[in-house]
N, C-alpha and C positions, 0 to 999 in steps of 0.2 A: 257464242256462249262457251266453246271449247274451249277458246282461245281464252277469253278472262277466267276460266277455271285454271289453266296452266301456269298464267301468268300470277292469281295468286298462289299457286299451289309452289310455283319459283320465289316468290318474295317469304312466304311464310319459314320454305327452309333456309334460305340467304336471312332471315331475322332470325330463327336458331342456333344455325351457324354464328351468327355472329353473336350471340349470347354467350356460347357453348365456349366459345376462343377465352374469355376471360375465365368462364370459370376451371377449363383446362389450365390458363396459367398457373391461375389460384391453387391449383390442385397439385402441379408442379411446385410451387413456390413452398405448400405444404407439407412437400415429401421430402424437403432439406432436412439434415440433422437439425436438432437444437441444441444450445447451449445453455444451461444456466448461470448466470454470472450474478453472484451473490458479494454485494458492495459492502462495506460500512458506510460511506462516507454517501457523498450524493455525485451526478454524473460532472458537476463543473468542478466539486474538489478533487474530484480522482482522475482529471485527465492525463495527467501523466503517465501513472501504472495503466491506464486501459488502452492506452496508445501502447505501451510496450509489451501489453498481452496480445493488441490486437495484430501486431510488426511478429511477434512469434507464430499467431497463427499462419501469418502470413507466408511466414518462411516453410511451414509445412505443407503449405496449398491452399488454404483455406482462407477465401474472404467475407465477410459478413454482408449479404444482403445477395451474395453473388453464388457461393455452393455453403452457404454455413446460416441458420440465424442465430441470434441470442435475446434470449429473455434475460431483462435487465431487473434487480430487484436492490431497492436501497434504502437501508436503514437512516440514512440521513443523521447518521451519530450517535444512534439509539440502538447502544448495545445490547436493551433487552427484545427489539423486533427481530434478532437475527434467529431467532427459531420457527419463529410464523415465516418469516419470508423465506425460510430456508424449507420448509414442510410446502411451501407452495411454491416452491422451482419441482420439488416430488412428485407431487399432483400433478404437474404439467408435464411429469415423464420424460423431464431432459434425457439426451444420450450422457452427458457428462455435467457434472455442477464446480462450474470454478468458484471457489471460496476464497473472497480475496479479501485485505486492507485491513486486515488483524486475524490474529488466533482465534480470536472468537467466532471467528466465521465458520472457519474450518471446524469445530466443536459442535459450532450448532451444526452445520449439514453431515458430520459422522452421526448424530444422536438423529437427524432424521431417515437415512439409509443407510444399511447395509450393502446394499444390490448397485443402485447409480454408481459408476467409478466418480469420483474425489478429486480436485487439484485444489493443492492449495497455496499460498507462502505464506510462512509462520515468522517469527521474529524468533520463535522460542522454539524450543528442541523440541520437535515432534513426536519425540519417544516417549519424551518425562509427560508430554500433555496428553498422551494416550491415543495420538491419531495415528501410529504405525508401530509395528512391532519392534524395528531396526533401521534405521538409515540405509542398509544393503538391501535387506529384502524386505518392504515393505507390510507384506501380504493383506490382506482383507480387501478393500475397495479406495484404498484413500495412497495416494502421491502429491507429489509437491516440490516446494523447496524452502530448503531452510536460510534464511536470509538474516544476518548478523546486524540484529540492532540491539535487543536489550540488554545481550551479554558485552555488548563494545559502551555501557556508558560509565564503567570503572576507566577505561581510556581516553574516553573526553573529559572525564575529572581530572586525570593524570595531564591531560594538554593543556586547557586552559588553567592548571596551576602552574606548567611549564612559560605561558605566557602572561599571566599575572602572579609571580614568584611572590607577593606581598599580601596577594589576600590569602587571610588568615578564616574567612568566613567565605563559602560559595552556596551563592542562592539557586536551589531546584526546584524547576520547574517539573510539573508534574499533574497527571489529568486521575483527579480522583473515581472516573467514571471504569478507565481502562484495567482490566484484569490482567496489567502485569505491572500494576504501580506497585505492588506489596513484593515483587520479586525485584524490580526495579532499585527499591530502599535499601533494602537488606545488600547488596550488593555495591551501591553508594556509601553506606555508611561504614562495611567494612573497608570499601578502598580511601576512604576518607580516612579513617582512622590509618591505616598504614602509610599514607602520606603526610600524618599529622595536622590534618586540615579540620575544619568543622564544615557542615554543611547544615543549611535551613531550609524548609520544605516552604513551597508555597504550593497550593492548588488552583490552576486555571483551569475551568469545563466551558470557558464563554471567553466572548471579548469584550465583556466587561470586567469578571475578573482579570486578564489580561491586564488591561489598564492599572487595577490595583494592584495583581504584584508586582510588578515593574515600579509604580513609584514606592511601596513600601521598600522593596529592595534598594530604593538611590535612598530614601530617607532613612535608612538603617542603615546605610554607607557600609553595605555589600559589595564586595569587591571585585565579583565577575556572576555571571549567571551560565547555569548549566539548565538546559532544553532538554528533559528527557526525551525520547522516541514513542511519542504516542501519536496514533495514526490520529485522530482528531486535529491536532497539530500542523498538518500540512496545509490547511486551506487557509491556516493561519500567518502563512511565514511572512507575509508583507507585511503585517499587524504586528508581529514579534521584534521584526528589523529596526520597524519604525520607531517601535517603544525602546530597544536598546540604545538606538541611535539618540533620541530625545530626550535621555535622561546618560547619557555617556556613558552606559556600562557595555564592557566585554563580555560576549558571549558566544556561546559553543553549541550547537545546534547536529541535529544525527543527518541531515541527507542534505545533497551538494544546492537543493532547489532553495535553501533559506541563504545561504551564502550571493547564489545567483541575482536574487532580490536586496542584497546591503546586507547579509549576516554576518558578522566578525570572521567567524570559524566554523567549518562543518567537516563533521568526521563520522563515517558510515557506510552503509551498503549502496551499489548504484542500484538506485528503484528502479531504472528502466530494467537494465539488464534485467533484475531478478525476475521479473514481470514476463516480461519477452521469454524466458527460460519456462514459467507459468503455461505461456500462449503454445510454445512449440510440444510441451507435455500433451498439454490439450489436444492439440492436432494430431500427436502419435495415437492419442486414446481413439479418437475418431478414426483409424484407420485399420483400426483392430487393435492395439495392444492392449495386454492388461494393467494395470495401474499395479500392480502385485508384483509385476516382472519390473516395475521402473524403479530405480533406486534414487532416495532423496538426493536431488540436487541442493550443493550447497553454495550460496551466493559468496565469493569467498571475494570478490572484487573492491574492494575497502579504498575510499577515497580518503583524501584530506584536503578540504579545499580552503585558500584565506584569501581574504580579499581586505588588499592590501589600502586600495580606496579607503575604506573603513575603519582600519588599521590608524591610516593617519590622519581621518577625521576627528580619530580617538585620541591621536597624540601618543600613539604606542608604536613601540620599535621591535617587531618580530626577530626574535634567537634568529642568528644566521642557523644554526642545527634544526631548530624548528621552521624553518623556512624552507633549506635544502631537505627536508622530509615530504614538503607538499607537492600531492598529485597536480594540484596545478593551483597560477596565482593569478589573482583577478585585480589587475592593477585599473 
């Protein structure tokens, strides 16, 4: 009798015990920092930049799944969920909220704390959008980096009239959804004017419109086409190549991953880098610093890439000047 009391009284804590083991992992696994990582896009358009935030963290110590988690949250294109999604990385009491894949991101997570420290990359000045007091000293809760795309699309007008010297009309692309197409214009149409050029708007928010402007522009015998830098844009760039290439027009697109897929030209900020610079912020915050003490990084890395494949699919013959300018050629 003694002995079958023992022998359950031995199995009952060996089945404890071994319940106990998981929910101690559990318990472990739960006392990692979190991240909030506040997307625009969805997780197979944004693999790029999450790879090069997630290589920053890396570089600071921190791996995901390993000493770090992250709460993932994605708009899926839908620039008006980014304040709900952004109020409920809050709720979940992240240590830090990366706000990434537009300005708008970063806007909604200042409007929803004061307290969570901030990363973010902007395309736009961070000062004039009201998410930092200075580029030196940030102060309040919000860091980042500022990443050169909308103020570089007076320079892609400038390049692509460098290699179409004949068109007298360039068609812009443009996502009437993004809250910097109206900054976007304004700054196109004065450098168009000072180049003597005209420019026409067309609005893509889909890839059906896609389709439309692209052939409106060959049946309006449009002479080259300009890609403004709208983050909706990226998940697009095989979609964009395909339709430039299918209807012969030259065009000039803001980051090197449209070029890498058959884009003409691309001239812009390297997303990995800026990203990566994102991840390593992050990891400083995680380690104590303040986001107040960090001074805006600014992505100052400007590619120019052509692909020259394309080039002479198109029957076009690149300026030896504008050739010898490219960060690199993709023959």
């Amino acid at each position: 009798m003694a002995i079958g009391i023992a022998r359950r009284q031995f199995l009952s804590a060996l089945g404890g015990g071994m319940v106990a083991l998981p929910l101690a992992a559990r318990a472990q696994q739960s006392s990692m920092q979190v991240i909030g990582f506040l997307g625009l896009l969805s997780p197979e358009a944004f693999t790029l930049p999450t790879a090069g935030f997630l290589q920053g963290l890396s570089d600071t110590g921190y791996v995901e799944g390993k000493n770090v988690e992250i709460e993932y949250r994605w708009a899926h294109g839908h620039f008006d969920q980014l304040p709900a999604l952004a109020s409920d990385l809050v709720r979940r009491q992240v240590i830090v909220l990366a706000a990434l894949g537009t300005p708008a991101s970063a806007v909604a997570a200042k409007a929803a704390t004061t307290t969570i420290p901030i990363v973010f990359v902007t395309g736009d000045d961070p000062v004039h959008i009201g998410l930092v007091d200075s580029l030196n000293r940030p102060g309040g809760n919000a860091t980042g980096v500022y990443m050169l795309t909308t103020s570089l699309e007076p320079k892609r007008l400038e390049l692509i009239r460098e290699l179409i010297p004949n068109a007298s009309t360039i068609g812009v692309i443009v996502d009437p959804n993004s809250p910097d197409t109206s900054l976007q214009m304004r700054e196109l149409l004065a450098a168009a004017s000072a180049l003597g050029r005209q420019i026409k708007i067309f609005n893509v928010s889909s890839e059906n419109e896609a389709d439309a402007a692209f052939a409106a522009i060959a049946e309006q015998r449009i002479g080259a086409v300009l890609v403004t830098s709208a983050p909706s844009y990226l998940p697009l760039r095989q979609k964009f190549a395909a339709l430039a290439a299918s209807h012969a027009l030259p065009a000039i697109y803001f980051f090197r991953a449209f070029a890498e897929v058959g884009g003409l030209m691309s001239y812009g900020t390297s997303l990995a880098d800026a990203y990566r610079q994102a991840g390593i912020y992050t990891g400083r915050i995680l380690k104590g610093e303040k986001p107040s003490d960090l001074p805006i990084q600014q992505s100052v890395k400007v590619e120019l890439i052509i692909n020259m494949k394309t080039a002479k699919a198109l029957g076009l013959t690149v300026p030896l000047p504008l050739l010898g300018r490219a960060d690199e050629v993709i023959e």
